[in-house]
VMD Tcl script that draws the C-alpha trace (Angstrom):
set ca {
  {81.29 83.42 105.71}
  {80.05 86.12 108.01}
  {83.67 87.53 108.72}
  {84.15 87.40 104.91}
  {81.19 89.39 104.01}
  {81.43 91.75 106.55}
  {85.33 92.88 105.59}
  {84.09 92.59 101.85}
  {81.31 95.34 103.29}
  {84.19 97.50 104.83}
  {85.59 97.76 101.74}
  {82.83 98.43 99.62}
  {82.20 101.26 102.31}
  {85.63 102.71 102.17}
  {85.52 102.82 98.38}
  {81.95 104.72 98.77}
  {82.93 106.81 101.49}
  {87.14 107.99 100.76}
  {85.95 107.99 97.22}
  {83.50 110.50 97.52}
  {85.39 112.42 100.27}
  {88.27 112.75 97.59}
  {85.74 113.65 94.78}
  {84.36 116.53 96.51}
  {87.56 117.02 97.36}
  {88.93 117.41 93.84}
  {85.29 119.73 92.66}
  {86.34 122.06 95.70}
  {89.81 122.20 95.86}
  {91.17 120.87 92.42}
  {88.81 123.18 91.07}
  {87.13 120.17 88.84}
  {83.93 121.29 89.61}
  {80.26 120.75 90.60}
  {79.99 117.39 88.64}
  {82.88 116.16 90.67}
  {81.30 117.41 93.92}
  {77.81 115.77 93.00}
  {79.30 112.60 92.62}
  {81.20 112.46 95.80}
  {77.58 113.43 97.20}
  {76.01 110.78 95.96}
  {79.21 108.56 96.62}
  {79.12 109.40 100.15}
  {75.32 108.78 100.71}
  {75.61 105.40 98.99}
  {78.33 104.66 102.11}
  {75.60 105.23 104.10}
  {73.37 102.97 103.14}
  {75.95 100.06 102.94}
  {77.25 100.49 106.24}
  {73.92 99.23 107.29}
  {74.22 95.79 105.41}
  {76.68 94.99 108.19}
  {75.73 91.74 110.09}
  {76.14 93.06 113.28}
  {73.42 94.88 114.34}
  {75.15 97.71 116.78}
  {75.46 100.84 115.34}
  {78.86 102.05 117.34}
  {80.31 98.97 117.30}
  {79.81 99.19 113.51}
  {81.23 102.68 113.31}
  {83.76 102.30 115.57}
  {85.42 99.28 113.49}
  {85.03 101.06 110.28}
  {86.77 103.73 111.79}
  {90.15 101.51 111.51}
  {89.23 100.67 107.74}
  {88.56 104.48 107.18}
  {91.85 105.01 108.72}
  {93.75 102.63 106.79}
  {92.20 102.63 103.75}
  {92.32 106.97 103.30}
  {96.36 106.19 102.85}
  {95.67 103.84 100.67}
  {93.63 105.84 98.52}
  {96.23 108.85 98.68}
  {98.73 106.26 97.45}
  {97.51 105.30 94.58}
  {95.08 108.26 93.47}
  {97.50 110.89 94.91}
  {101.09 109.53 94.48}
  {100.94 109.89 98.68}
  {103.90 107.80 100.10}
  {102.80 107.12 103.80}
  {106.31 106.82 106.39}
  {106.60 104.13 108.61}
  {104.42 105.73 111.66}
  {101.42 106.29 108.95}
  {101.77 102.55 108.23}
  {102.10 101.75 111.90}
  {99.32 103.86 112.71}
  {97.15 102.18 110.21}
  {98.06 98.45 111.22}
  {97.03 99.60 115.32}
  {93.78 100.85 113.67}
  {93.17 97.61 111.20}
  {93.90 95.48 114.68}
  {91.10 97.63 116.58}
  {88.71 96.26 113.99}
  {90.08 92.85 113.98}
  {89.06 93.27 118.26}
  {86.39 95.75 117.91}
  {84.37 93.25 115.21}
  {85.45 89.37 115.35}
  {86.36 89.56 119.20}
  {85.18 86.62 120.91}
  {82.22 87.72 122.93}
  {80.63 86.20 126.39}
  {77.35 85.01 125.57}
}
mol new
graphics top color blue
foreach p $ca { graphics top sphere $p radius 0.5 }
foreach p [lrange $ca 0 end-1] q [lrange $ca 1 end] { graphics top cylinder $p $q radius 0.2 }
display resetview
């Protein structure tokens, strides 16, 4: 159950955080404007506050893991808000990064 929620937290986190990134991005850059960019703001701070819910209690191990789901879920995101099509070293590069968090997080640890 604690695995579970904690990847259900990643996600919810990725959504928060690429979500807003790419908001902002579109108010800047797409020209959209300042609505866009407030929600991606407000998207972004939101990450912040879930990536505390995480049961683990270390902040860098915490970051460091998410760093993986950032990784791999940012091409995600391009693929299906952007039409991105990531080449086989994106996707190999992404799988590496999804395995850090597999050893980073749910490593068996020494007591």
């Amino acid at each position: 159950m604690t695995i579970a929620r904690s990847l259900l937290l990643f996600l919810v986190a990725a959504v928060f955080e690429i979500g807003g990134a790419w908001l902002v991005w579109q108010g800047l850059r797409e020209h959209r404007g300042w609505l866009w960019i407030g929600a991606g703001v407000l998207a972004l701070g939101a990450y912040g506050f879930v990536a505390t819910l995480q049961p683990d209690a270390n902040f860098g191990r915490i970051l460091a893991a998410y760093g993986g789901v950032f990784v791999a879920g940012s091409l995600a995101w391009g693929m299906v808000a952007d039409g991105f099509r990531p080449d086989r070293w994106d996707v190999i590069g992404a799988l590496v990064c999804l395995a850090g968090v597999g050893l980073i997080m749910y490593g068996p640890r020494g007591g």
